[in-house]
Each structure stands twice: as C-alpha cells, then as structure tokens.
N, C-alpha and C positions, 0 to 999 in steps of 0.2 A: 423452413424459413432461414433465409442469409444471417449469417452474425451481425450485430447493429453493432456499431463500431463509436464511441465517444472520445473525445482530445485528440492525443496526437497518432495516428493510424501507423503509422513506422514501427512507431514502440511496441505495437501487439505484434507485428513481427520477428521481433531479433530472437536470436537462438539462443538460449539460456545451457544448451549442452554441455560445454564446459565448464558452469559454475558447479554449485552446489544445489541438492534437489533434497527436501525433505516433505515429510506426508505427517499429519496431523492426523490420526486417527480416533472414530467416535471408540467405547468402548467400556468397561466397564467404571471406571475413572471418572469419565464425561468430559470432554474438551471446557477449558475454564479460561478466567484472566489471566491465571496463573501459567498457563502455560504460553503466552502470548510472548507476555516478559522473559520467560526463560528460553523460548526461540531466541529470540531480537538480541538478546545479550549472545545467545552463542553466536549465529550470525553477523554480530558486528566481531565479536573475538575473529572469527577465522576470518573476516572480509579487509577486517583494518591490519591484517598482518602487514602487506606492503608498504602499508606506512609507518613502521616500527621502526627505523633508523631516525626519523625527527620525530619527539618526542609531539611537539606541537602538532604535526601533519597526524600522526596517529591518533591522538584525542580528538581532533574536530573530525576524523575519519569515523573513527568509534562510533560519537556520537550521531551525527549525521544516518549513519548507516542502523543505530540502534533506532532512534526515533523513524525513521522512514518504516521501518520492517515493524518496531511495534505497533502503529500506527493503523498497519496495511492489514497485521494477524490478527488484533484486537477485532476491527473491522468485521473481518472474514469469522472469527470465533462469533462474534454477538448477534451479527445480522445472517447467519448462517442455517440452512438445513441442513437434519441429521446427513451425515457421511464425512467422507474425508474433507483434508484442509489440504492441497498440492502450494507448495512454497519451493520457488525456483532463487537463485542469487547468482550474480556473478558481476564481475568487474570487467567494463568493453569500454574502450577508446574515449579512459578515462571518469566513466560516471559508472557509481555504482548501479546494478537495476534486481530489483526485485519484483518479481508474479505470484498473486497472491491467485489461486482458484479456488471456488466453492460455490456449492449449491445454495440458489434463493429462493423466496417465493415470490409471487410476481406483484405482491404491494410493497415489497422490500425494493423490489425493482423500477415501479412507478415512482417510488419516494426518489427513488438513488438518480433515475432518469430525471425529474426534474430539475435537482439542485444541476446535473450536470448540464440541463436547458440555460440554467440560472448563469454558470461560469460562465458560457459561451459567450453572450454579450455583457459582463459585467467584470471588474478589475476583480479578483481574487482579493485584494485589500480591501477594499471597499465591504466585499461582502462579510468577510473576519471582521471588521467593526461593527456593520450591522447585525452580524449573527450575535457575538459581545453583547451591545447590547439587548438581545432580543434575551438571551439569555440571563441578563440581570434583573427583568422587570418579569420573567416568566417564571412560575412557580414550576413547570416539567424540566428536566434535561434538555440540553441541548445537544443535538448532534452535530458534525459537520465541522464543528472548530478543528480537528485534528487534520481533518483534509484541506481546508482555508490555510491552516497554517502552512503544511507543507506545500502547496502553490502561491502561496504568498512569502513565508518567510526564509526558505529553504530553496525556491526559484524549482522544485520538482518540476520534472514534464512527465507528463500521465496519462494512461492512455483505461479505458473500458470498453471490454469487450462482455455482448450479451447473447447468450446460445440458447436456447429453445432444447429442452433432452426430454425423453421420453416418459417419466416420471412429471410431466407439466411441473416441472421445476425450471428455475433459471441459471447456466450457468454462467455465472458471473465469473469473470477474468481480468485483473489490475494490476494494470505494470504501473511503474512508477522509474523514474529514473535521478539521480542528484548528482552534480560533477563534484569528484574528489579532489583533492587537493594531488598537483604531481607528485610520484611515488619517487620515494628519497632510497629503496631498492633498484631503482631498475639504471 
C-alpha cells in the first residue's frame, strides 16, 4: 500500500542529510518523558548555534526549536510502539525542520488521521479553543493541544506521512518545519 500523505506533501520530501540524526532507542531504561526534554534542550542547543551573535535571535531560536522538537518526541515517545524513535534536525532556507519517526498502532493511527481530517477544513485556532475548552469541562486529558498550538501559535507547516510495515504496525513520519529568525552568523 502507497504512503498516505497528510498537510504539506513537500515537507515529507526535503532531505534532512546534512542536519543532525539521532535514534531513541527501546532498551533496558525504557524510552520515558524524560528523555523527550533532554533531546529537545540538546537539539535546540546545537540548532540555535547560528543565532548566538544576537542574544534576542538566539533565545526565540532556542526556544522555538526546543518546543517544536519536544512537542514532536514527547508525541512519538507516548503514542509509540515498542522499537526505535529516528529524529532527523536541520536548518534549510531559513526554517528550522524536524522528522520525528516511529512505529504506531493502527487505532493510534485512526485517532491521529482524524484530527488531521479535522485541520483540513477547520482554522488551527479555532480548534485550540475548542479543544481548551473541551478540556476544561472533561474529566480525561486532552490530547492535541501541543499540535493546535504549534499550527496555530508558531505558524508550523507540517506534514504526516503513514507506511503500512510488515509487523502490521504503522509507521508514522512528522515533519514539522518553523521559520527562524535571520542568522546574525552568516
């Protein structure tokens, strides 16, 4: 079966070669939150370097690039089957872009495929306040606020791709991308 492709179809293409690649592996430890945050902080350290000459372009770089990346691994950690976590980074023609890969199962899949039905005809904003509140008056978690925000408050453009592997698992692949501030290096 073809890969199903959701958001922006460009973005699952771009070549992430020259960033940074790192793997999240299961293992006797167990892949946790803890390790989400301690990617997304190293990841924004080595990604915000370029912007170390203006103090201000670095901080909203930092952060920008921490929150997108914790956001995407948290993600990939919680709704994830056992195996690795592949985490690609790099900085192209101005925006950061991060590829978060990991194995799903396929009601992880159905839940994840409809909210991405749901953006499709609906403002990103719109749906962050009704998620909000859906969240305030519901006694479960909410999910999805961390994605609403990042296409709503952060302007991400985002792309989902879905693979069919041979373990009837899903593998799920989410690029994400955020425009940096121009680099006070270059």
């Amino acid at each position: 079966m073809a890969p199903q492709i959701f958001g922006i179809e460009s973005l699952a293409d771009i070549s992430l070669d020259s960033g940074a690649r790192l793997t999240l592996s299961d293992g006797p430890l167990q892949l946790g939150w803890k390790h989400s945050g301690m990617t997304s902080d190293f990841i924004a350290e080595i990604m915000a370097l370029p912007y170390s000459r203006s103090r201000k372009d670095y901080l909203q770089a930092h952060h920008d690039i921490g929150y997108l990346s914790n956001e995407l691994i948290e993600n990939a950690v919680k709704f994830r089957q056992p195996g690795e976590i592949l985490i690609e980074a790099g900085i192209i023609d101005g925006s950061f872009l991060l590829r978060v890969k990991n194995a799903i199962d396929s009601a992880t899949s159905f839940r994840l495929q409809q909210l991405l039905h749901r953006l499709q005809s609906n403002e990103p904003g719109i749906l962050l306040l009704e998620q909000i509140e859906t969240n305030a008056i519901s006694s479960t978690s909410g999910s999805g606020l961390g994605l609403l925000t990042l296409l709503s408050d952060y302007d991400a453009r985002m792309a989902w791709t879905f693979e069919e592997n041979e373990d009837q698992h899903i593998i799920l692949t989410t690029t994400a991308a955020v425009a940096m501030p121009p680099s006070s290096n270059r």
